[in-house]
N, C-alpha and C positions, 0 to 999 in steps of 0.2 A: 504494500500500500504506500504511494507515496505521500509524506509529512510535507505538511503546509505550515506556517504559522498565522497568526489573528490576534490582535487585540482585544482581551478579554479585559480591561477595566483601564480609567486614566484615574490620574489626579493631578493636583496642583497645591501651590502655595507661593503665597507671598508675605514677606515679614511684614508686621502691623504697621510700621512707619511709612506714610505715605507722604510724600513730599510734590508739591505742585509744583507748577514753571516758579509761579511766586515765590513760592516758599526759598525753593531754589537761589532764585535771584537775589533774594535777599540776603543768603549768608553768602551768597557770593561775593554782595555789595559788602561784605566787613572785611573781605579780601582786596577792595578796589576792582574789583573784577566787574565789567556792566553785562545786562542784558536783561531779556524782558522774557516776558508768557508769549508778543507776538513773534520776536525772534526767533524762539526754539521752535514753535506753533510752522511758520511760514518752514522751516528750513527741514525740519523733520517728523512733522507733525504728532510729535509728543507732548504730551499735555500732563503728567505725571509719572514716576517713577516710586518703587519703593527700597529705603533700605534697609539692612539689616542690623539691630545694635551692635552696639559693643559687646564679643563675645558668644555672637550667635556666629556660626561656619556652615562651612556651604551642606554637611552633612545634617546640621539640624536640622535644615529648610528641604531637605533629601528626605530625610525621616519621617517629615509631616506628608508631603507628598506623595510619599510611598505609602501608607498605611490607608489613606483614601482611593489612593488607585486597586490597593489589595481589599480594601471592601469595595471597591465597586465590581470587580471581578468575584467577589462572593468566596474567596480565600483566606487563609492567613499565611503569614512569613514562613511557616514550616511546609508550604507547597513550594517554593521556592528552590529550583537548583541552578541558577544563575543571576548575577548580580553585575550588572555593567554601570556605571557612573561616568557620565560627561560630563566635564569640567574641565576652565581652566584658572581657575580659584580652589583648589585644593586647601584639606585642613593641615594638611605636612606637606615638607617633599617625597616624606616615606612612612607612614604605608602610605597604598591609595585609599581614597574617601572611599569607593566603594567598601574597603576591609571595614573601616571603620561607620559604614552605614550598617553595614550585616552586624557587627556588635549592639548596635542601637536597636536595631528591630527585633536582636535574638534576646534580648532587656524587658521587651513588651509585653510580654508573658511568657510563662514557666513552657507551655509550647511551643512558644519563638524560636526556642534553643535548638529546636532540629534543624533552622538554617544555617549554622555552623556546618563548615567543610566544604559547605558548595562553593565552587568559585566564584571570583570578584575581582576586579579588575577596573580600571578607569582607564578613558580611554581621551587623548586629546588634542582636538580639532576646531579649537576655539568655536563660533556661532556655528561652524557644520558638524560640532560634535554629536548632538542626539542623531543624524541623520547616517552617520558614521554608526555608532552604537545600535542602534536598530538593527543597521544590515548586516552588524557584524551577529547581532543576538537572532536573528532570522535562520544567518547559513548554519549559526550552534544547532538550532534545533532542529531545522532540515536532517543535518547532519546525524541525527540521533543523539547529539551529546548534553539536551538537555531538553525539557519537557516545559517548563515554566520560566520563563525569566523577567526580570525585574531592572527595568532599563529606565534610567532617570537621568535627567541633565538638572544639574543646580548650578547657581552660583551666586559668589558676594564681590562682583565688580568694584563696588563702591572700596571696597579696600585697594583698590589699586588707579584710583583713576586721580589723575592733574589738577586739580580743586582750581589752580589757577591757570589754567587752559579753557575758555569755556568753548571752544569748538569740539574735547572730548567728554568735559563732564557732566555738558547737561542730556548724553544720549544715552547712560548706560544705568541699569538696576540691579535687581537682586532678586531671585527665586528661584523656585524647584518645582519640574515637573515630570509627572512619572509616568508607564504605562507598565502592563502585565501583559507578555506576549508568551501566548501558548501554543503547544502543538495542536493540531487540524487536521482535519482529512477534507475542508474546504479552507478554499487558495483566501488569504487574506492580503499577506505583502504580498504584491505582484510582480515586482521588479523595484531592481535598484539600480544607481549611477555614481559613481564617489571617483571624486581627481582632487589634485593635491598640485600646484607650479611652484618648488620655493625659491624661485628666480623673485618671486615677489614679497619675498619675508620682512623688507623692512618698510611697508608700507602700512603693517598693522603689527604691533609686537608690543611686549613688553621685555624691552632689553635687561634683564639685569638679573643675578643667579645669586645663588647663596654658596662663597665658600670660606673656609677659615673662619668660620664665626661672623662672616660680615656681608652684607651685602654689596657684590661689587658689579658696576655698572646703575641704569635708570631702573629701577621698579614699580615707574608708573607706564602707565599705557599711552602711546604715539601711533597718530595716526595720521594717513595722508587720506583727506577725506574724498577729496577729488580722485584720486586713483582707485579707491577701492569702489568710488560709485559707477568710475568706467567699467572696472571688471565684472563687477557685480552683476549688473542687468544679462550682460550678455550671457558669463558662464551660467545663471539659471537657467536661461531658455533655454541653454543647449542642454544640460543636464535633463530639464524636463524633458525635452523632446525626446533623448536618447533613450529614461525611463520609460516613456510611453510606448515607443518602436519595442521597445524589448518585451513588453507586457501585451504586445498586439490590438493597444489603444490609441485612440487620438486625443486631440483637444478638446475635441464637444464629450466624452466621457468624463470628464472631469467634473466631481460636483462640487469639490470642495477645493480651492487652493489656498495651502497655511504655508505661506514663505516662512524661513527667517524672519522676524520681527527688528528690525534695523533701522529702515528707514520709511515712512510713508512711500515716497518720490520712488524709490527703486519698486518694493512691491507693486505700487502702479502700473511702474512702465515693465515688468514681468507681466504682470496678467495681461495688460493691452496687447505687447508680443506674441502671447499665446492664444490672443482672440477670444480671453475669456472676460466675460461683463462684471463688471467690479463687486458687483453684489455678490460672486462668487467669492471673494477674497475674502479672508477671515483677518480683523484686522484686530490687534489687542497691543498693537506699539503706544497708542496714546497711553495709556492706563500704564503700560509697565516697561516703557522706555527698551531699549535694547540690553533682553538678560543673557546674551552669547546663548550657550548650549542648552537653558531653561526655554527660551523664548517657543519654539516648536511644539515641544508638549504643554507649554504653557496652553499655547493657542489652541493647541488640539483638545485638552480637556474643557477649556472653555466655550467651543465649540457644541461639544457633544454635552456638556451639562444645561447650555442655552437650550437645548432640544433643536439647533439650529444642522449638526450633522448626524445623519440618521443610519440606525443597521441599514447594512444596503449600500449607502453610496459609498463612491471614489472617490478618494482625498488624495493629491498630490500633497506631500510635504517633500522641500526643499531650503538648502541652507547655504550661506555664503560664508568664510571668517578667514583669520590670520591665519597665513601659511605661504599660502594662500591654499585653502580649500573649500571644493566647493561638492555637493553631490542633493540627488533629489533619492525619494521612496513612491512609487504611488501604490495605495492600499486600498481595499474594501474594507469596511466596516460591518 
């Protein structure tokens, strides 16, 4: 028989601190730093971000996220025998958040503890990370080497971004979001597409590493925004396109598109590319600013809790981020 995999539950989360353009602007303004709600509004159409406190890591906001996507799938943690985590905000450089999200959920209760041993692994592809992690938790199960998996992108941006830059810090946020992807004997992923150029590494990066006890180089985030908006549009289209050939779909099968969450402007001119009518597009950048590898199951959980994406349809997801990487999924529901 051959193994399929499907999405059997989402979730999400965002930490309680919600910050508007305003709000924004104003502790900007105690930096000398100008800018306003219509500025960020015209340029990226962001209208609020959330962050994370002090002390909260990109696994706590994992943690929450995963436990709503495993009730909404009608399981708990001990069905669980794979754990993938995208991120590029990690709680260490060593273990991966995903070790330490399996800690936290085998914590949850006394039969939590059967998720220990399964594997876990993080995976990182900055904003194309979940899109990454999916396909790679798709070909696991295909594969026979796992049954249930537990695939989440989190993160807490806001720990690393240029407070006195406002060209990067008023685009980025903080959250987590998960899905539960199981074995099938009907086709759920349908196809996938993942490339990677790092001829273009330093137009989206955070240069700076940890050795000797110090951090040496930048460990905030630089970004050339002009360059990554050219790449951007185009490698989507062609990612989608390529996902679809390969899945023996077109553009009018598509009922759902959830880009990367980045930029209003790009998403746009992706779906126009693709000839799909914008009400198609799933848009949730206003509300949570761009969360890199969260931003996708962000949108996708929020989608399908709206009651806006239904069993049944086709949802292209697709991602863009530092690397440069890019790749699409497209799925039934």
């Amino acid at each position: 028989m051959t193994i399929f995999s499907r999405i059997a539950g989402t979730g999400s989360f965002l930490p309680p601190r919600r910050l508007t353009n305003a709000d924004l602007a104003a502790e900007l303004a105690t930096r000398g730093i100008e800018t306003s709600d219509e500025w960020i509004v015209e340029r990226t159409g962001i209208r609020a971000r959330h962050f994370a406190d002090e002390g909260v890591s990109s696994s706590d906001l994992a943690l929450q996220a995963s436990l709503l996507a495993l009730e909404a799938a009608g399981i708990g943690p001990a069905d669980i025998d794979l754990i993938i985590v995208a991120t590029s905000t990690p709680d260490m450089v060593f273990p991966s958040t995903a070790c330490i999200l399996q800690n936290k959920l085998a914590q949850s209760s006394e039969s939590a503890k059967a998720i220990l041993g399964c594997p876990a692994f993080d995976v990182q592809a900055v904003c194309s990370g979940f899109v990454y992690a999916l396909t790679v938790a798709d070909a696991m199960i295909k594969s026979g080497t796992a049954r249930r998996a537990l695939v989440v992108g989190a993160e807490v941006f806001s720990r690393i971004l240029d407070f006195n830059d406002r060209t990067t810090c008023v685009l980025f946020g903080d959250g987590a979001g998960a899905v539960v992807l199981e074995a099938s004997d009907k086709p759920g992923i349908l196809a996938s597409d993942l490339h990677a150029d790092g001829r273009h590494v330093g137009i989206l990066c955070v240069p700076g590493h940890v050795s000797g006890g110090a951090v040496l180089g930048d460990p905030l985030l630089k970004m050339d925004g002009q360059a990554v908006f050219k790449l951007a549009v185009g490698v989507l289209e062609s990612a989608a396109r390529a996902t679809l050939a390969k899945a023996g779909k077109s553009d009018a099968d598509i009922d759902w598109l959830i880009p990367h969450q980045a930029n209003i402007r790009i998403m746009q001119g992706t779906a126009k590319r693709m000839k799909l009518p914008l009400d198609k597009l799933v848009v949730t950048v206003d509300e949570h600013g761009n969360t890199s590898a969260a931003s996708i199951p962000l949108a996708l959980d929020f989608a399908i809790r709206t009651g806006r994406a239904q069993p049944g349809h086709t949802v292209m997801l697709e991602g863009v981020g530092g690397g440069f990487t890019w790749g699409a999924v497209l799925l039934t529901l």
